[in-house]
C-alpha positions as a printed NumPy array, in Angstrom:
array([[  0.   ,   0.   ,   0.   ],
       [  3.067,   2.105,   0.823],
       [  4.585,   1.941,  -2.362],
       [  1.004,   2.889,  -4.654],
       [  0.722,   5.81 ,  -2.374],
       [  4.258,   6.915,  -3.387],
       [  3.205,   6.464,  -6.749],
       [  0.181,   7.905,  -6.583],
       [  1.683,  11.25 ,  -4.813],
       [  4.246,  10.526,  -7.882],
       [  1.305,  11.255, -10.438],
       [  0.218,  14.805,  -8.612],
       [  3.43 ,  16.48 ,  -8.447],
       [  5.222,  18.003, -11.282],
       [  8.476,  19.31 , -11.629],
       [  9.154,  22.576, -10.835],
       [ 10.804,  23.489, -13.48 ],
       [  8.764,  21.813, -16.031],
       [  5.646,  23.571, -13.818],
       [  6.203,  27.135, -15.326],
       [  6.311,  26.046, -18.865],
       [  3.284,  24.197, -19.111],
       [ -0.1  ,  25.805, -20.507],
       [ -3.9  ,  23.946, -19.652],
       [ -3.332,  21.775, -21.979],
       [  0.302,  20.605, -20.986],
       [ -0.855,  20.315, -17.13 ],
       [ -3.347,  17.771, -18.759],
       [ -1.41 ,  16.041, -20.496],
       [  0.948,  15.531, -17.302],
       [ -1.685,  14.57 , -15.579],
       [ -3.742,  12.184, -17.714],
       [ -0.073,  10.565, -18.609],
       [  0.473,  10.152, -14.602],
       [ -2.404,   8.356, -13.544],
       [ -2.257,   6.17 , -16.593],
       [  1.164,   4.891, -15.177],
       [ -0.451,   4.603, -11.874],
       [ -3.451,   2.681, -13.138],
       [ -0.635,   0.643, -15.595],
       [  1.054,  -0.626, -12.506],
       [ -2.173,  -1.891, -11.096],
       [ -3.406,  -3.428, -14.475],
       [ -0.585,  -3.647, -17.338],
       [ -3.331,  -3.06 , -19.894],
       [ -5.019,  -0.211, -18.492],
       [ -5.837,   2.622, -20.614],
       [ -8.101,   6.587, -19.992],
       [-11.195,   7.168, -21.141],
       [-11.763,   8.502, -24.874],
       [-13.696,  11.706, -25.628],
       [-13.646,  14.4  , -28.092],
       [-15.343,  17.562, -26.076],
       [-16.463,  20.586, -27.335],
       [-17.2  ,  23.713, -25.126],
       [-19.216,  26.379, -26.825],
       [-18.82 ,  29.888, -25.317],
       [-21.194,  32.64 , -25.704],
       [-24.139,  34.489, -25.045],
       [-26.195,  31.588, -25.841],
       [-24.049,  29.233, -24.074],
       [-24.648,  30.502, -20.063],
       [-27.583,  27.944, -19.08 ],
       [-27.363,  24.459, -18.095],
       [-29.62 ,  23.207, -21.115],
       [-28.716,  21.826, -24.359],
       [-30.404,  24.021, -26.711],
       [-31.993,  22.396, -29.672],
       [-31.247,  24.91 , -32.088],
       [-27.183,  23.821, -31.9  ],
       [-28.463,  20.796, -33.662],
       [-26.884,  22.568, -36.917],
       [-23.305,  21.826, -35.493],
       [-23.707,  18.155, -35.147],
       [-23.329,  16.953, -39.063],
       [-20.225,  19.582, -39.977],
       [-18.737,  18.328, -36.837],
       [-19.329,  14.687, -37.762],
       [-17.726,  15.384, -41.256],
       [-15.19 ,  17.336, -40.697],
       [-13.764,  14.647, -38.301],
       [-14.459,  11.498, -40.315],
       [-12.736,  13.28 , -42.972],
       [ -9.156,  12.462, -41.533],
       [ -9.81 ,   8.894, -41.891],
       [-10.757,   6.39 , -44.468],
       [-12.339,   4.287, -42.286],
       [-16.097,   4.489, -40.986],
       [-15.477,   6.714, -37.991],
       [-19.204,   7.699, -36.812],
       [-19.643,  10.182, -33.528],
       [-22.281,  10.111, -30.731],
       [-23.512,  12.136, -27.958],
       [-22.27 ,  10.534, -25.119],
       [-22.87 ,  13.592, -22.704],
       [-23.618,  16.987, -21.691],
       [-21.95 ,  18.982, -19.   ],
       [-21.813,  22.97 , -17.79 ],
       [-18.862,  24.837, -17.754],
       [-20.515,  27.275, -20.012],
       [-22.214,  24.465, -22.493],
       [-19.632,  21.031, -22.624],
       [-20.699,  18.678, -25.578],
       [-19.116,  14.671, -25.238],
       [-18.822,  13.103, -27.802],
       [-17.416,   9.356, -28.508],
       [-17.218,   7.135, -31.159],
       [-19.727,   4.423, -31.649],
       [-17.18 ,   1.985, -32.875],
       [-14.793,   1.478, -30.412],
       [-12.815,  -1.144, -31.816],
       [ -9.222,  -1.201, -30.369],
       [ -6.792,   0.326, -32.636],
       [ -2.821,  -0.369, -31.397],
       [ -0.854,   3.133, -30.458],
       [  2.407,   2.581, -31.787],
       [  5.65 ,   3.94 , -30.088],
       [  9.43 ,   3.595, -30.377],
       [  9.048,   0.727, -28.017],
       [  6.059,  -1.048, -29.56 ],
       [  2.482,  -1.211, -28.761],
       [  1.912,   0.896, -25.797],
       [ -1.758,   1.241, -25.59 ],
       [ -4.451,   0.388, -27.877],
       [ -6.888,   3.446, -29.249],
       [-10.218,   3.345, -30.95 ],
       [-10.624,   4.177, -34.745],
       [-11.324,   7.755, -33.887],
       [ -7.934,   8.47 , -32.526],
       [ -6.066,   9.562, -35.602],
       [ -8.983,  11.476, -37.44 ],
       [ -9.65 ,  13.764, -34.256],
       [ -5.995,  14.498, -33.974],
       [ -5.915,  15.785, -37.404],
       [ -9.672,  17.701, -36.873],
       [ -7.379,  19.82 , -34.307],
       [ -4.327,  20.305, -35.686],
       [ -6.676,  21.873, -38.643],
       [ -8.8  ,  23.99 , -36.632],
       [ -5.417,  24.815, -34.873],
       [ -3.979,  26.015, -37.995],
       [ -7.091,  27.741, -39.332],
       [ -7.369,  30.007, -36.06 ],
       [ -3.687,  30.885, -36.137],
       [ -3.798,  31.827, -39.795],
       [ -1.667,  29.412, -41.346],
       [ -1.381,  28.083, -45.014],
       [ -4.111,  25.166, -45.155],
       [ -3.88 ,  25.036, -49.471],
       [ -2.541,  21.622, -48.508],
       [ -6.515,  20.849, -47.502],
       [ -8.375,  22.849, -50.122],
       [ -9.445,  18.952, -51.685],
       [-10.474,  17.329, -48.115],
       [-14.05 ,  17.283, -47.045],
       [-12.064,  17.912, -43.787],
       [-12.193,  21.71 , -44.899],
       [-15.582,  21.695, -46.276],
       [-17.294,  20.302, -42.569],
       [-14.734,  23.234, -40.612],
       [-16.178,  25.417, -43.117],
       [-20.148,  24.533, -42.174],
       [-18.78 ,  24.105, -38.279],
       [-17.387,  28.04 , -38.656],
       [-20.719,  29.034, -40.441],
       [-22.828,  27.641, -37.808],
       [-20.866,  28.922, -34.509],
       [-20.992,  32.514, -36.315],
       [-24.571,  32.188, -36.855],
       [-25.321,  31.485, -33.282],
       [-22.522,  33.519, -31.999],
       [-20.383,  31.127, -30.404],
       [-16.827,  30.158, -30.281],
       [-15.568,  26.832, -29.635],
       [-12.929,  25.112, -27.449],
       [-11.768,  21.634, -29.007],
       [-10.186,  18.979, -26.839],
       [ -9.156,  15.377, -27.41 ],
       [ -8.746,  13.017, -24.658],
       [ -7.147,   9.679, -25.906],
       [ -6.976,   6.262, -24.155],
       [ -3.259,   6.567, -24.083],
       [ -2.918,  10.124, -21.982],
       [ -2.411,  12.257, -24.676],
       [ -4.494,  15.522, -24.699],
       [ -5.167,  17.928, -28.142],
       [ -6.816,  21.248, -27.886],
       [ -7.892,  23.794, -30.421],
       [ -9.982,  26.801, -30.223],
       [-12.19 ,  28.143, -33.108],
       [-12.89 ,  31.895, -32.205],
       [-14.069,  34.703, -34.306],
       [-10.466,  35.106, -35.622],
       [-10.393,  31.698, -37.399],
       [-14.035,  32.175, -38.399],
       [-13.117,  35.517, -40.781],
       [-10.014,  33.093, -41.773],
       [-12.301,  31.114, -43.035],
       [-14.437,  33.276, -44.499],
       [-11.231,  35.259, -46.182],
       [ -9.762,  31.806, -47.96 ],
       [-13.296,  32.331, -50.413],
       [-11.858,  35.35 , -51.268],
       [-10.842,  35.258, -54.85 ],
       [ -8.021,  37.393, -57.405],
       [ -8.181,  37.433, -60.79 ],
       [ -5.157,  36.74 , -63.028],
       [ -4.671,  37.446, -66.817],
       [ -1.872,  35.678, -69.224],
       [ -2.286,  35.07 , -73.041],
       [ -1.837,  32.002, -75.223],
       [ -1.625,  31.046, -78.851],
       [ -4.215,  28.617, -79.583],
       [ -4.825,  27.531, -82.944],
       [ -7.541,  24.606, -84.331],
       [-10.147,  24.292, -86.198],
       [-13.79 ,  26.385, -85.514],
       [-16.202,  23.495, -83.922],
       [-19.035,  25.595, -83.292],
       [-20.641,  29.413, -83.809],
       [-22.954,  31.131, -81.455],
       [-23.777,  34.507, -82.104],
       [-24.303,  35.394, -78.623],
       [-20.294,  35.816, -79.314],
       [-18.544,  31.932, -79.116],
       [-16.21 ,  30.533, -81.022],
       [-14.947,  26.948, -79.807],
       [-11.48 ,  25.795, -81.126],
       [-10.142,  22.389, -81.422],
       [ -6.807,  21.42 , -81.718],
       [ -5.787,  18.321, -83.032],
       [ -8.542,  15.773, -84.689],
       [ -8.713,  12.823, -81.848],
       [-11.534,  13.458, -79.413],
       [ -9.947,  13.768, -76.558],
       [ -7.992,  16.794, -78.527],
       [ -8.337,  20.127, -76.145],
       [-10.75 ,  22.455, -77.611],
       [-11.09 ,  26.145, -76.162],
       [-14.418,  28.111, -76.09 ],
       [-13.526,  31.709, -76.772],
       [-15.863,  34.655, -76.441],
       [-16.003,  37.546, -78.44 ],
       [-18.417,  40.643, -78.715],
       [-21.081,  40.236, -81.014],
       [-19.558,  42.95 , -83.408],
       [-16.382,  41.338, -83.49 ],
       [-17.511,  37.901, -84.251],
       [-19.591,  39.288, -87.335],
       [-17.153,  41.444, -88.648],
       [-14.41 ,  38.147, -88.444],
       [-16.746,  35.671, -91.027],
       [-15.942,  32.9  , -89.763],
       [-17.137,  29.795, -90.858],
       [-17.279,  26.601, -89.181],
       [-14.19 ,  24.162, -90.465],
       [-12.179,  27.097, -90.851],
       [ -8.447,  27.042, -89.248],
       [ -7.48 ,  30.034, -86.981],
       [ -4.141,  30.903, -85.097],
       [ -5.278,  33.278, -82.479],
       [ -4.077,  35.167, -79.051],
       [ -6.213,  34.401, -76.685],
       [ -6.641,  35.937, -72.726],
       [ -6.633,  33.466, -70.508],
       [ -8.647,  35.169, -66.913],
       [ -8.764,  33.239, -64.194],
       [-10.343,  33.164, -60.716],
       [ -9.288,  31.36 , -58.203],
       [ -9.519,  31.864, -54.253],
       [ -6.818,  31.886, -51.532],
       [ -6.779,  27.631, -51.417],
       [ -4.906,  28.427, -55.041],
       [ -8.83 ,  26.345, -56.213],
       [ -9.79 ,  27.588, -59.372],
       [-13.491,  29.137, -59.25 ],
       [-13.665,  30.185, -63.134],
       [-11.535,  30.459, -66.14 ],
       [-12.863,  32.507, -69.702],
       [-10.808,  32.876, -72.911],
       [-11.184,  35.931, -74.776],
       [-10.434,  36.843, -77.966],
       [ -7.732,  39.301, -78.636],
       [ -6.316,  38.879, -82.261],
       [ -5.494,  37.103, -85.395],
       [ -1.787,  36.064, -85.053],
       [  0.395,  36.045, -88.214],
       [  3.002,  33.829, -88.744],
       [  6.275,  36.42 , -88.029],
       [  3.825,  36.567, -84.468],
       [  4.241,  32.476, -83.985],
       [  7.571,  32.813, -85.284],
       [  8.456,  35.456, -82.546],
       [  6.186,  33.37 , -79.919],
       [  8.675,  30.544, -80.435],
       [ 11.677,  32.383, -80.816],
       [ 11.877,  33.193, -77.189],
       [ 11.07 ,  30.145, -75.79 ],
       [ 14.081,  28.541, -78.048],
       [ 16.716,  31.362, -77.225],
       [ 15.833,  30.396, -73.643],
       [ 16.75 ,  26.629, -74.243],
       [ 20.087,  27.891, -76.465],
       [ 20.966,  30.339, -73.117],
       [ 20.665,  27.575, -71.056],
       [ 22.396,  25.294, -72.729],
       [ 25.286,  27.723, -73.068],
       [ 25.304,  28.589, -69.566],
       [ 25.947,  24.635, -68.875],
       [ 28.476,  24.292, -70.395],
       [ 30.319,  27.272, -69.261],
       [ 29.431,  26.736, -65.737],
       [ 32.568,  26.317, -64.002],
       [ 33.311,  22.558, -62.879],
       [ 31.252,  21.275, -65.962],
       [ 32.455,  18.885, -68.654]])
C-alpha cells in the first residue's frame, strides 16, 4: 500500500521546473499521462477514457440546457472529423456537461486500434484516434492563420467550413479537446479570428496571361462563341472563346475554318490556389512572323541555357 501511495503522490506532483512552462493543456497532459502509469502498474493493460469535447462559449451558451437549435453543429462536426480517416469513424452524444455548455462526444465503434511507439504497442486506441488528432491540428492552424492550401481537396475543410458558419450564426466560439486512451491531450480553439479566416480563404483574385491557340472552328454562337479544337482525336483540347457580337460578325468565320489566335486566358481562383472560373477571350489574329516570334523566345531560352551549362565552371 506504501509503495502505490508513493506512486500515486508521484502522479500529482510536477516538476518545478517543467511547472512554469506548461499551458492547460500541458498540465493535462501531465496529468492524464500520470495516472495512466499509476493505473498501468495496477493493471498492465489499463488505458483513460476517450472523448472528443467541445465547449461552446457565448451568449447563448450561459444555461445548463442543451439548446436544440445547436443541432446545426452536429453533421459539420461529424464530417469534418471522419474526414481524416478512411475508415467508418461515426460520432455520438455521449454527454452533456456545464462549464458554459460542454458537448461529449465518442465514437460508436470502439474497436481497439494499437498506439504505436518507439518501443512497440503501448496502448491500444479506438478508430477515432487519428482522425480527431488531425480535426485539431486543422482547426489549430485555421485560427492561427496558417497556409491550409494543402486541404483545399479534403471534405475535412468543407465540414470546418459549415462548423465556422454555424458557430458565427449562433454567436459562439468553440474550445476543441481530445482526450485519448493513451494520456495524450489535443486542444484547439475556433474563435471569431479563425471564423473571418475562413471566411477570407473564399476570397478570390483574378489573373490574366495570353496564349496562342490555334484549331479548327467546332461551333458558332452569335451570342459571341467561337470553340477551337486542336488536333482531330476526341480527346484533342478544344477552347471556347468569347467575343463581342460585333467582333464575331465582322471576323466571317465559318465553321471548319483554321485560326491561329491570341487568346486571354482570366482566371479566378480563391486563396486555397482552387480555381473558381476560367474565360478565354479573344484578342487577335496572329500572323506567322507573331508564332515565329512566340517561339523564338522560348528557343533562345533553351540555347541560353544550354550555353550557360556548359560554361558553368566545374562542368564537362
Amino acid at each position: 500500500m506504501a509503495e502505490h501511495a508513493l506512486a500515486i503522490e508521484k502522479a500529482v506532483t510536477v516538476d518545478e521546473q517543467n511547472a512554469l512552462t506548461l499551458d492547460d493543456l500541458g498540465w493535462e497532459r501531465v496529468e492524464r499521462g500520470q495516472w495512466l502509469e499509476v493505473a498501468q502498474s495496477y493493471d498492465p493493460g489499463a488505458s483513460l477514457a476517450e472523448e472528443l469535447c467541445v465547449r461552446l462559449v457565448g451568449d447563448t451558451a450561459v444555461s445548463s440546457g442543451l439548446r436544440l437549435d445547436w443541432e446545426g453543429l452536429l453533421r459539420p462536426l461529424q464530417d469534418a472529423v471522419s474526414a481524416g480517416t478512411s475508415e467508418d469513424v461515426s460520432l455520438e452524444l455521449s454527454g452533456f456537461s456545464k462549464g458554459s455548455s460542454v458537448l461529449h462526444f465518442r465514437a460508436v465503434k470502439r474497436g481497439p486500434v494499437d498506439l504505436m511507439t518507439d518501443q512497440g504497442p503501448a496502448v491500444q486506441e479506438t478508430p477515432l484516434a487519428a482522425p480527431a488528432r488531425r480535426f485539431i491540428d486543422f482547426v489549430d492552424a485555421v485560427e492561427h492563420e496558417r497556409d491550409v492550401r494543402m486541404y483545399s481537396k479534403s471534405p475535412m475543410l468543407g465540414g470546418v467550413e459549415r462548423l465556422s458558419d454555424e458557430l458565427s450564426r449562433l454567436d459562439l466560439v468553440a474550445d476543441f479537446r481530445f482526450y485519448a486512451r493513451s494520456g495524450d491531450v489535443r486542444g484547439a480553439k475556433l474563435t471569431s479570428r479563425g471564423m473571418d479566416y475562413v471566411k477570407a480563404l473564399h476570397e478570390s483574385d483574378e489573373t490574366t496571361d495570353t496564349i496562342p491557340v490555334s484549331g479548327r472552328i467546332t461551333e458558332l454562337r452569335e451570342s459571341g462563341h467561337a470553340k477551337v479544337k486542336q488536333g482531330v482525336t476526341r480527346n484533342s483540347p478544344a477552347y471556347d472563346v468569347h467575343f463581342d457580337a460585333q467582333t464575331l460578325t465582322a471576323m466571317r468565320l465559318v465553321l471548319g475554318q483554321s485560326v491561329n489566335w491570341q487568346v486571354a486566358v482570366i482566371s479566378t481562383k480563391d486563396k486555397l490556389d482552387r480555381v473558381q472560373s476560367t474565360r478565354y477571350e479573344f484578342r487577335r489574329v496572329l500572323s506567322n512572323t507573331d508564332q515565329l516570334e512566340l517561339e523564338l523566345p522560348a528557343a533562345a531560352r533553351s540555347i541560353r541555357t544550354q550555353r550557360d551549362d556548359v560554361l558553368r565552371p566545374g562542368s564537362d
